[in-house]
C-alpha positions as a printed NumPy array, in Angstrom:
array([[  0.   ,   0.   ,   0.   ],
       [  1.077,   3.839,  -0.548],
       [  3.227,   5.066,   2.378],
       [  1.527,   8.414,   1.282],
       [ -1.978,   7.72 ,   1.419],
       [ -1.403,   4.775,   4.624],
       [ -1.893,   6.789,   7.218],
       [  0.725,   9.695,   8.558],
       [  4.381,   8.894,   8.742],
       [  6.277,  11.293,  11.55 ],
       [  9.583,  12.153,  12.672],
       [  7.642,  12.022,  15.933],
       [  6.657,   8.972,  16.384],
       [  8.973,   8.173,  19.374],
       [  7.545,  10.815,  21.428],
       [  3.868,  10.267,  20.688],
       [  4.399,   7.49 ,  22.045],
       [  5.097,   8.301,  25.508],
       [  2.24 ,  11.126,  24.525],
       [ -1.2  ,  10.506,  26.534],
       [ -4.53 ,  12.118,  26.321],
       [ -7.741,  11.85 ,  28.567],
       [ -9.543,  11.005,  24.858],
       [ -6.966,   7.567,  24.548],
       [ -7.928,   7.005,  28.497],
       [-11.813,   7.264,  27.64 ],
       [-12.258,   5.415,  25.231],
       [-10.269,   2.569,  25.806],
       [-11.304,   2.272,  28.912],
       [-14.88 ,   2.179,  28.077],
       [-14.113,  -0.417,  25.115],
       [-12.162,  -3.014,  28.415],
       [-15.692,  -2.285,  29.99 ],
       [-17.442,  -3.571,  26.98 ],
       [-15.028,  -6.63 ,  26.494],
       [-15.514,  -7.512,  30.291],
       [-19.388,  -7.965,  30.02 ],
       [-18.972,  -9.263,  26.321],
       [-16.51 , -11.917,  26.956],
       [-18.872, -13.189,  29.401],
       [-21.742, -13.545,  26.998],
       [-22.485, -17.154,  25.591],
       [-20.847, -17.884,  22.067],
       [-24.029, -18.083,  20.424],
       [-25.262, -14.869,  21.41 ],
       [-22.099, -13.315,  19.72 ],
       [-22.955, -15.477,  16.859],
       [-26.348, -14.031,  16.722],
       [-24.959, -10.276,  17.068],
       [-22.468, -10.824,  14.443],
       [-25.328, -12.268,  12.093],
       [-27.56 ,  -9.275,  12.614],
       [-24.372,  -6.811,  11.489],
       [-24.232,  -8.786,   8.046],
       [-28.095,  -8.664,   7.862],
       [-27.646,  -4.551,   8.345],
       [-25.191,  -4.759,   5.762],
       [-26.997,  -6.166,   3.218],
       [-30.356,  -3.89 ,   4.525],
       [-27.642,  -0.927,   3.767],
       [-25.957,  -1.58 ,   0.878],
       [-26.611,   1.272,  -1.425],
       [-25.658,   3.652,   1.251],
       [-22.509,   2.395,   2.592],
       [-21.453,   1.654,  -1.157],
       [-22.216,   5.64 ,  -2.188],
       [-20.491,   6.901,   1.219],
       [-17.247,   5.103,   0.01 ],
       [-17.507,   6.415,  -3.359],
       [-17.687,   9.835,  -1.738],
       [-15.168,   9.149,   0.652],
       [-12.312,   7.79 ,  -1.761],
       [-13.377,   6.819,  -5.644],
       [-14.893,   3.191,  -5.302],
       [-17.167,   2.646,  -7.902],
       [-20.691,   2.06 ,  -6.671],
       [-20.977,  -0.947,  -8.333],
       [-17.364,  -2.438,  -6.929],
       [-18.453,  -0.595,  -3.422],
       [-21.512,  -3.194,  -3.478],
       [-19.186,  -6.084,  -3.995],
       [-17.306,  -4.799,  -1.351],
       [-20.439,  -4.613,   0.942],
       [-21.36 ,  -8.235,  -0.268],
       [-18.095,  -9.659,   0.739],
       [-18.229,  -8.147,   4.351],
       [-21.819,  -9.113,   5.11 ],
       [-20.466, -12.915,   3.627],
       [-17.196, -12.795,   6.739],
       [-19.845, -12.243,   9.516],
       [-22.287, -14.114,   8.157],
       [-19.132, -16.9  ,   8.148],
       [-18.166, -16.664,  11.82 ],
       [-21.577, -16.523,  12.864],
       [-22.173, -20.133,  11.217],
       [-19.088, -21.41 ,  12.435],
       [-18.899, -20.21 ,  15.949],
       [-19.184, -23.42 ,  17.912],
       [-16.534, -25.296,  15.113],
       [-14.294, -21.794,  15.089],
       [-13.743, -21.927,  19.32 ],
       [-13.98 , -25.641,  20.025],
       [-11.297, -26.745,  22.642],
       [ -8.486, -28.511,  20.313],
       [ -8.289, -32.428,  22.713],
       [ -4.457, -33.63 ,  22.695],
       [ -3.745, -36.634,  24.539],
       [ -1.01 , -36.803,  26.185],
       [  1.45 , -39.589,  26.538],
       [  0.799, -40.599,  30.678],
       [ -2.687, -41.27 ,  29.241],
       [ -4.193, -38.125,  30.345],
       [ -5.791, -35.506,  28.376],
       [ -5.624, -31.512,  27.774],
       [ -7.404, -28.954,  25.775],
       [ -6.325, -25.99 ,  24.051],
       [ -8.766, -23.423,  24.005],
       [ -9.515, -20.383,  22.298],
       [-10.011, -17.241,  25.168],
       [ -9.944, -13.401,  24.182],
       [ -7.632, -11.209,  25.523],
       [ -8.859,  -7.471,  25.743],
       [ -9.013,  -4.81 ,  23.414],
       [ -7.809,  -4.689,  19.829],
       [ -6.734,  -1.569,  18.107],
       [ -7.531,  -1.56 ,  14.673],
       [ -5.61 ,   0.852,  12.439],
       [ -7.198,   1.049,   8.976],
       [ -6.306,   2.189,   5.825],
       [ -8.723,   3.75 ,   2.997],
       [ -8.855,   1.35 ,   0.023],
       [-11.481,  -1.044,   1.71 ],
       [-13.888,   0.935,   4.117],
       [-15.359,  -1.785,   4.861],
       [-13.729,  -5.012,   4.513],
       [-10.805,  -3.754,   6.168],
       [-12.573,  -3.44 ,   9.35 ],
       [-14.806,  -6.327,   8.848],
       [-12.012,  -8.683,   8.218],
       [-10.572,  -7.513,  11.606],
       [-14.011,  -6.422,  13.556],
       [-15.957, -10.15 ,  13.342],
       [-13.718, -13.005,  14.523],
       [-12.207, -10.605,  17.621],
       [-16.032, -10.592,  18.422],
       [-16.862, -13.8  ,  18.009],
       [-13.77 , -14.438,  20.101],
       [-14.792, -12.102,  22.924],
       [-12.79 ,  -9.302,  22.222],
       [-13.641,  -5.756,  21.887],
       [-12.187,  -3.204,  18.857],
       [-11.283,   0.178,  18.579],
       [-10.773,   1.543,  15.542],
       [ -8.091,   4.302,  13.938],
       [ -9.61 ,   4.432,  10.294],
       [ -8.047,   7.153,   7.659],
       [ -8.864,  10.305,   7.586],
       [-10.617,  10.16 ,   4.297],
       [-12.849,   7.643,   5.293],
       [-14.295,   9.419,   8.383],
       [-18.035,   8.984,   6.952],
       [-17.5  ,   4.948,   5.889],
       [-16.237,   4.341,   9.897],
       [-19.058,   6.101,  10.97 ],
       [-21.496,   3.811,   9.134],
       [-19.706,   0.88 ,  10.46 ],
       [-19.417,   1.996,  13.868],
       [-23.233,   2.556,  13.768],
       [-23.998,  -0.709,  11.998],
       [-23.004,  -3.317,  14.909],
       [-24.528,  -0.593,  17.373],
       [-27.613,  -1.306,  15.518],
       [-26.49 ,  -4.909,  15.559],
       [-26.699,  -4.987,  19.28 ],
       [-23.436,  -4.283,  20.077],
       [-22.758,  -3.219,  23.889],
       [-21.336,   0.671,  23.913],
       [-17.44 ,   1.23 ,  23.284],
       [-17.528,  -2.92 ,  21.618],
       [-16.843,  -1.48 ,  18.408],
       [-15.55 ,   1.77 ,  18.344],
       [-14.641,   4.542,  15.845],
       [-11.712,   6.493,  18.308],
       [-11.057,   9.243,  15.914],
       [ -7.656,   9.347,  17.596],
       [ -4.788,  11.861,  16.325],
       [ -1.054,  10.378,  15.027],
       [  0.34 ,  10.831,  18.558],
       [ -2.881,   9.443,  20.194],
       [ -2.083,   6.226,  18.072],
       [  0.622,   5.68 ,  19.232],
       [  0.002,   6.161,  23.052],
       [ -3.277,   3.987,  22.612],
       [ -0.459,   0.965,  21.36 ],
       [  1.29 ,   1.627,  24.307],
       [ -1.661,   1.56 ,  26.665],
       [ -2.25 ,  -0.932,  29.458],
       [ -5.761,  -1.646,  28.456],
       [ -4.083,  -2.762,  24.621],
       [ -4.23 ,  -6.159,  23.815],
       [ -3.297,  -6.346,  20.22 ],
       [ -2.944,  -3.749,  17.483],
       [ -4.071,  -4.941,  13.719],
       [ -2.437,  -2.304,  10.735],
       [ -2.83 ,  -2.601,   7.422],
       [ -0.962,  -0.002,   5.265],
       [  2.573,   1.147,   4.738],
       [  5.601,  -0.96 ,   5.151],
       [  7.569,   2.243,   6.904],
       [  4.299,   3.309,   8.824],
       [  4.029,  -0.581,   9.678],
       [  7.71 ,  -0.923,  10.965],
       [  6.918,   2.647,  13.494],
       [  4.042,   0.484,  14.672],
       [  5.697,  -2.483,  15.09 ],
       [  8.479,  -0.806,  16.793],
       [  5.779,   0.931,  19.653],
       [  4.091,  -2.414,  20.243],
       [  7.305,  -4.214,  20.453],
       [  8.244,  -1.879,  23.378],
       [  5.127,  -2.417,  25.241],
       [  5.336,  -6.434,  24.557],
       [  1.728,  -6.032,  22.749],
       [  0.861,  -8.06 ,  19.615],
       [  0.978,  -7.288,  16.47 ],
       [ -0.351,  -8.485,  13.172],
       [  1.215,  -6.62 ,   9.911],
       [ -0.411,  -6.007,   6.313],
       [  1.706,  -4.262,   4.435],
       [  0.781,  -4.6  ,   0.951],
       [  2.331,  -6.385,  -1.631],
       [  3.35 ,  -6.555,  -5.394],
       [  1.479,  -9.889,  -6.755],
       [  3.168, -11.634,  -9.701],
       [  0.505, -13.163, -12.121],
       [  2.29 , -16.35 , -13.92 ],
       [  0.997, -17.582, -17.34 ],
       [  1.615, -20.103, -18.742],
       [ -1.239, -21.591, -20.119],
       [ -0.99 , -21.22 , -23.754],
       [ -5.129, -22.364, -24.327],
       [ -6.536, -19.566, -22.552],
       [ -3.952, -16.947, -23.448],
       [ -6.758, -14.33 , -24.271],
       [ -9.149, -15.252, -21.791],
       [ -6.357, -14.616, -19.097],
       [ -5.519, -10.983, -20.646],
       [ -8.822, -10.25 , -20.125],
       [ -9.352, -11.188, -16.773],
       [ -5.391,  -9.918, -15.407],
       [ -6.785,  -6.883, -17.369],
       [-10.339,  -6.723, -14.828],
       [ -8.077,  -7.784, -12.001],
       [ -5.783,  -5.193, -12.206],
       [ -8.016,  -2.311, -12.671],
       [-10.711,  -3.578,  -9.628],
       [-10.708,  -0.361,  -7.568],
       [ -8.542,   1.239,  -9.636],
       [ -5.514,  -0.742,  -9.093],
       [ -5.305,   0.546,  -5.589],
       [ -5.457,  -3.216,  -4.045],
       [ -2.55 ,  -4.768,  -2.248],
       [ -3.295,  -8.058,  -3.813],
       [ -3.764,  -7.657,  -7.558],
       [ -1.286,  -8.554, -10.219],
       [  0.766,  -5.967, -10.551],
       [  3.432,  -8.159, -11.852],
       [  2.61 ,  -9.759, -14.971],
       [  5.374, -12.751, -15.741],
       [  4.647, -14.31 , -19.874],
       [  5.637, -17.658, -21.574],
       [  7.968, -15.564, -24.196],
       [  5.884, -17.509, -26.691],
       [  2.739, -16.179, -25.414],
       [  4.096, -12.564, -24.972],
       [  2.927, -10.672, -28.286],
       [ -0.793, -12.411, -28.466],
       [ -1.28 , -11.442, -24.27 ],
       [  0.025,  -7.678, -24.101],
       [ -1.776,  -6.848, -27.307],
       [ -5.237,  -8.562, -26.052],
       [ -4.203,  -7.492, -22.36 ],
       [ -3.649,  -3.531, -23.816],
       [ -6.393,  -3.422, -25.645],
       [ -8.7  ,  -4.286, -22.586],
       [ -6.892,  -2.611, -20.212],
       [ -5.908,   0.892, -21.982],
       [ -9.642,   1.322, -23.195],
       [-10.818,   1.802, -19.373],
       [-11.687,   5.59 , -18.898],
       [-12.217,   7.018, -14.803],
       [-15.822,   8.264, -14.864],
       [-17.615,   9.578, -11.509],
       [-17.619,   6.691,  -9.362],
       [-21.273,   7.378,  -7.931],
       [-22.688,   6.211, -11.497],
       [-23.186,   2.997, -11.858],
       [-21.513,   1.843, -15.296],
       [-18.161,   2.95 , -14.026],
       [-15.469,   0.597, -13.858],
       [-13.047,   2.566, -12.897],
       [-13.058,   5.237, -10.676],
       [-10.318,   8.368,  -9.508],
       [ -6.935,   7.549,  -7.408],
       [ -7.618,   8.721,  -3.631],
       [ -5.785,  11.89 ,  -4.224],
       [ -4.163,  14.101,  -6.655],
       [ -0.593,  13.498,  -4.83 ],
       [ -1.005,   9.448,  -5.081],
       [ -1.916,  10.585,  -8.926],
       [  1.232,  12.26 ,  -9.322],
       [  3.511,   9.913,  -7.105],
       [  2.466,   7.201,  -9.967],
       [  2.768,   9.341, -12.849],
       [  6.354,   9.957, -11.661],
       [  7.154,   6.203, -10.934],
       [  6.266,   5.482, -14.575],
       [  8.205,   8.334, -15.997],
       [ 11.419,   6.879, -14.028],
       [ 10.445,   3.637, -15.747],
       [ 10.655,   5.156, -19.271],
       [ 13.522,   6.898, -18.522],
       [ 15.543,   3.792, -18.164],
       [ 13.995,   1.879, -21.16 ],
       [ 10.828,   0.782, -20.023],
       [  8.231,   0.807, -23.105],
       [  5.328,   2.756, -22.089],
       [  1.635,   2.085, -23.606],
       [ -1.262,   4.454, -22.351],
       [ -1.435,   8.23 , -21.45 ],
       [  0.624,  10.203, -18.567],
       [ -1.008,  13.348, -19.214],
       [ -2.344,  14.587, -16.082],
       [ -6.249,  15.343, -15.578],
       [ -6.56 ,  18.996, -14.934],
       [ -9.811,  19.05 , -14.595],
       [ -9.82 ,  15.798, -11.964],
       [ -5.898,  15.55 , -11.284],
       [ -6.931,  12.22 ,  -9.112],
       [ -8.043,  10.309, -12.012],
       [ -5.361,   8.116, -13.672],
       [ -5.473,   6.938, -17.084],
       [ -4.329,   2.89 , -17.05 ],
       [ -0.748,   2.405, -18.49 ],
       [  1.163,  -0.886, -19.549],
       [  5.061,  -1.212, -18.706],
       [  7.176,  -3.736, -20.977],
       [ 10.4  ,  -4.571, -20.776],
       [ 13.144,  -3.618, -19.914],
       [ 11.716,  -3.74 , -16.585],
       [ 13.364,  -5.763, -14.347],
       [ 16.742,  -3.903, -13.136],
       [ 14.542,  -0.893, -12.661],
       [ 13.484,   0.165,  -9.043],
       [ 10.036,   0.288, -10.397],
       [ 10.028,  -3.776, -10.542],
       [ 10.518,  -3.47 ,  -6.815],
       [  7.924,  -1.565,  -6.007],
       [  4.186,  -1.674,  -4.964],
       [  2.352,   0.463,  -7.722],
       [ -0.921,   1.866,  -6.071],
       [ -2.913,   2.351,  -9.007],
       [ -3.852,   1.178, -12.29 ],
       [ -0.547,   0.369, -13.86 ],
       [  0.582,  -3.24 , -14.735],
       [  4.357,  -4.204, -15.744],
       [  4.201,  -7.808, -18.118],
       [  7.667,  -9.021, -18.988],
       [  8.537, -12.65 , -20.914],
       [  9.676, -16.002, -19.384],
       [ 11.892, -18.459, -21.149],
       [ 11.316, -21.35 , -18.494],
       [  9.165, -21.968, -15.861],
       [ 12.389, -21.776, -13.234],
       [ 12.346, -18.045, -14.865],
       [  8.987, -17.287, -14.017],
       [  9.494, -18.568, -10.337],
       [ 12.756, -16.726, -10.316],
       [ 10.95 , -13.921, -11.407],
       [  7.986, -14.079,  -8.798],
       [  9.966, -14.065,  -6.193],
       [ 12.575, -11.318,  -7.171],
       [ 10.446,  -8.37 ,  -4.772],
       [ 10.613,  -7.788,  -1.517],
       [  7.035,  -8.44 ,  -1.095],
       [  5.268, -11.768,  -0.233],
       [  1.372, -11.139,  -0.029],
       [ -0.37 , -13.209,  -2.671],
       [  0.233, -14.769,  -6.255],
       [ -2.055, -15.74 ,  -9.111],
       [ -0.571, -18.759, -11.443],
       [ -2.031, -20.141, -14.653],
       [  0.022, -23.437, -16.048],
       [ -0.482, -26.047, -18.909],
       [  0.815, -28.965, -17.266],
       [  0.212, -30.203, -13.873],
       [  4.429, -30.224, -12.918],
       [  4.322, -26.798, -13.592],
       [  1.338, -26.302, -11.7  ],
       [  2.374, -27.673,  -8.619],
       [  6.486, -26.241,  -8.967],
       [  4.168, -22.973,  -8.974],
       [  2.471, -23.794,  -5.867],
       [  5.032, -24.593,  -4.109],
       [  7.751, -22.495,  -4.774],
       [  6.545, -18.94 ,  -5.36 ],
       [  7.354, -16.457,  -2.053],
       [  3.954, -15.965,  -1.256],
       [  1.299, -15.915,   1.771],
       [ -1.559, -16.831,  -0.563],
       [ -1.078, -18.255,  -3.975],
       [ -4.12 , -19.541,  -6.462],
       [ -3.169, -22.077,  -8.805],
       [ -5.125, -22.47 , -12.261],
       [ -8.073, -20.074, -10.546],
       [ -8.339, -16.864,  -9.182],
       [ -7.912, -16.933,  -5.208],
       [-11.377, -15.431,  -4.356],
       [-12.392, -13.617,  -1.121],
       [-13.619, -16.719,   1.592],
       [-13.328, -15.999,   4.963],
       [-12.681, -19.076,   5.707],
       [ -8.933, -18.747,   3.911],
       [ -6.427, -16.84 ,   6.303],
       [ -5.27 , -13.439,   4.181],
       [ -1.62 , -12.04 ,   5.009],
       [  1.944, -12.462,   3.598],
       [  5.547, -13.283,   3.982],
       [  8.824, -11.102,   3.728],
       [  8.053,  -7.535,   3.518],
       [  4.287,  -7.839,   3.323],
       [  4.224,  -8.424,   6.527],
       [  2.897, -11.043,   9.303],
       [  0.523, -12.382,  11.294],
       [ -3.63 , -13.608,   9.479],
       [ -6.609, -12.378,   8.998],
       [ -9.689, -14.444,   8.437],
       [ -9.999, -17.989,   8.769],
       [ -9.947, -20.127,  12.134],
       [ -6.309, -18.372,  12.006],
       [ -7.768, -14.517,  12.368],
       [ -9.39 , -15.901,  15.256],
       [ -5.969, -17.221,  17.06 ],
       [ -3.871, -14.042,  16.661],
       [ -5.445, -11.923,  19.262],
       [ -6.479, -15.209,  21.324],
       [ -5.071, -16.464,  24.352],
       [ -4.391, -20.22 ,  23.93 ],
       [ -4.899, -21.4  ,  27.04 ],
       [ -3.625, -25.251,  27.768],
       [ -5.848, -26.794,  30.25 ],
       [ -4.515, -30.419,  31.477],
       [ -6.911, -32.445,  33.126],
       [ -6.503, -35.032,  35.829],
       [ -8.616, -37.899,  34.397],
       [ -9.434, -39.242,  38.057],
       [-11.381, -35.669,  38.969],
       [-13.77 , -33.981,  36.142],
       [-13.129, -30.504,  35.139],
       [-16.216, -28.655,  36.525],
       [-17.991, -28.515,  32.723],
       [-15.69 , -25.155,  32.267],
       [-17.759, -22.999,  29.65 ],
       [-15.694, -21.859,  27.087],
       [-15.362, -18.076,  26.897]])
């Protein structure tokens, strides 16, 4: 994701800090008086809370999908989708509560038995970037509930009307005051909310330099972290039947909210055979996308989140073609809208250029040729990044060298990966660590507590928090 557009970078960091404010004190402590009574609620009833939020999601759809347009560029039509795929997460944990927090039985080797069970741990500080409203916070908001925690959120600036919504939405779900809150907190408040007492665990998704500060703050107050810090997905193909077809949909996949996703395939990696027939089919598609005014529904691609991210690609590209880089598309800047972004296609030679390193935030793709598959993998894994990867092979060998050797968190084979909450999201090397989603979302902010139990006395029928 864009250090610019993450949230705010400071030389100041250090001493925010060690900054407090009776705000940070407030609401934190009212959120740790909404976990106590919440963790104490019966897992069902946090089922049935978190299946009310996606029914008011769905029951709000056109609203929240318009409020994000407003907020940052979404297309209405991909701001629905993006509505769709929260309402799916907490419809998810809701179905799979009791499976989700069921005690894990090991036996152990004197013959007795022990548990490992799933217990929350406080309050989780969410701090959110402005590309997903929505999911963002959904991916992080519904298995802390389901596990008993409570969340309070930092969300970007831009997107102060979309974390209203949401904040409102499990209110009207049933959520207990301060369970889900929107804190509104400044830079420095941040960072003395990490370092809080009443902190459990702090979720970021953003910046790699904003996400080391972070890191950093926790790390000195012992708190957990989980990273997300974008990403620079390689897109393999090899798969000379459905050459076309694949241009088509890398070209859909890479312009999905504008190109402003941390896993998209911004690093397109060719059969050299395949090369000519996929750039022209993949140009055509791609190049003919125009930003239009992202409350109407037939656009496809909306505006950049700002006129500076604008510019901070146009000037990555211009680097490119400075050192060789073949440029297809238009650089001209919108004078009129200087956030909107006409797509552009980078060929070779591309990849001694910083620009191959690099997470472009925005509707730019880079496609160079592979001799071999070993290229391709070499290829893949030349970034620094590790979030996700998208493969498309011929033969099964290839297939499964793909799978298992590309750098990569998440990595679809043959198929696109999809959205289910039921698959852990996050990423290796410089993407970041730590899961979202999944039984795994659940674990990272969970204490997993080993109970051993003496076989010859029973264990009291515990209820499991």
């Amino acid at each position: 994701m864009s250090e610019q557009e993450s949230t705010r970078t400071s030389a100041g960091a250090s001493a925010g800090a060690s900054a407090g404010s009776s705000r940070v004190d407030e609401v934190l402590e009212r959120a740790s008086r909404a976990f106590v009574a919440w963790r104490g609620e019966p897992v069902a009833a946090r089922a049935e809370m978190l299946a009310r939020a996606a029914e008011v999601y769905e029951r709000r759809a056109h609203e929240i999908a318009r409020q994000m347009a407003r907020d940052m560029g979404k297309p209405v039509s991909q701001g629905l989708a993006e509505v769709r795929s929260c309402a799916a997460i907490l419809a998810h944990y809701a179905a799979e509560a009791a499976c989700v927090l069921q005690p894990e039985a090991v036996a152990l080797d004197d013959g007795g038995r022990a548990e490992v069970r799933l217990q929350p741990t406080g309050v989780v500080l969410g701090i959110m970037p402005w590309n997903y409203p929505h999911y963002q916070l959904v991916r992080c908001i519904a298995p802390n509930l389901l596990l008993g925690n409570a969340v309070v959120f930092k969300h970007a600036a831009v997107c102060a009307g979309s974390a209203a919504i949401a904040e409102r939405i499990f209110a009207e779900a049933g959520a207990p005051e301060g369970l889900v809150a929107h804190s509104g907190f400044s830079h420095d408040e941040v960072f003395a909310a990490i370092a809080h007492p009443l902190v459990a665990g702090v979720s970021f998704t953003g910046g790699e330099a904003v996400g080391a500060e972070i890191a950093r703050a926790a790390g000195a107050s012992l708190t957990k972290v989980v990273l997300e810090l974008g990403g620079s997905d390689p897109c393999i193909v090899f798969d000379s039947e459905r050459c076309d077809e694949l241009a088509r949909l890398a070209a859909a996949m890479r312009l999905s909210n504008a190109g402003q996703t941390c896993v998209s395939p911004k690093r397109i990696i060719v059969r050299r055979d395949l090369l000519p027939g996929f750039v022209n089919t993949f140009s055509a598609e791609f190049l003919s996308a125009r930003a239009g005014d992202p409350l109407l529904a037939e656009t496809v691609l909306g505006p950049l989140s700002s006129a500076a991210a604008a510019d901070e690609l146009r000037g990555a590209v211009r680097a490119a073609q400075r050192g060789g880089a073949e440029v297809r598309g238009d650089l001209t800047r919108d004078d009129a809208d200087p956030r909107r972004f006409a797509p552009v296609v980078l060929l070779e030679p591309l990849r001694d250029q910083p620009v191959w390193r690099r997470e472009l935030f925005g509707p730019v793709a880079m496609i160079v040729g592979a001799d071999s598959v070993d290229e391709a993998i070499a290829l893949a894994n030349d970034s620094p990044y590790g979030l996700g990867a998208t493969a498309f092979a011929d033969t099964e060998e290839a297939a499964q060298r793909f799978a298992a050797e590309i750098d990569a968190g998440m990595v679809a084979v043959n198929r696109v990966r999809g959205g289910s909450p039921a698959l852990p999201f996050g990423g290796v090397k410089r993407s970041g660590f730590g899961r979202e989603l999944g039984v795994q979302g659940v674990r990272e902010f969970a204490n997993q507590q080993v109970v051993v139990i003496d076989e010859g006395r029973p264990a009291g029928g515990a209820r499991i928090a």
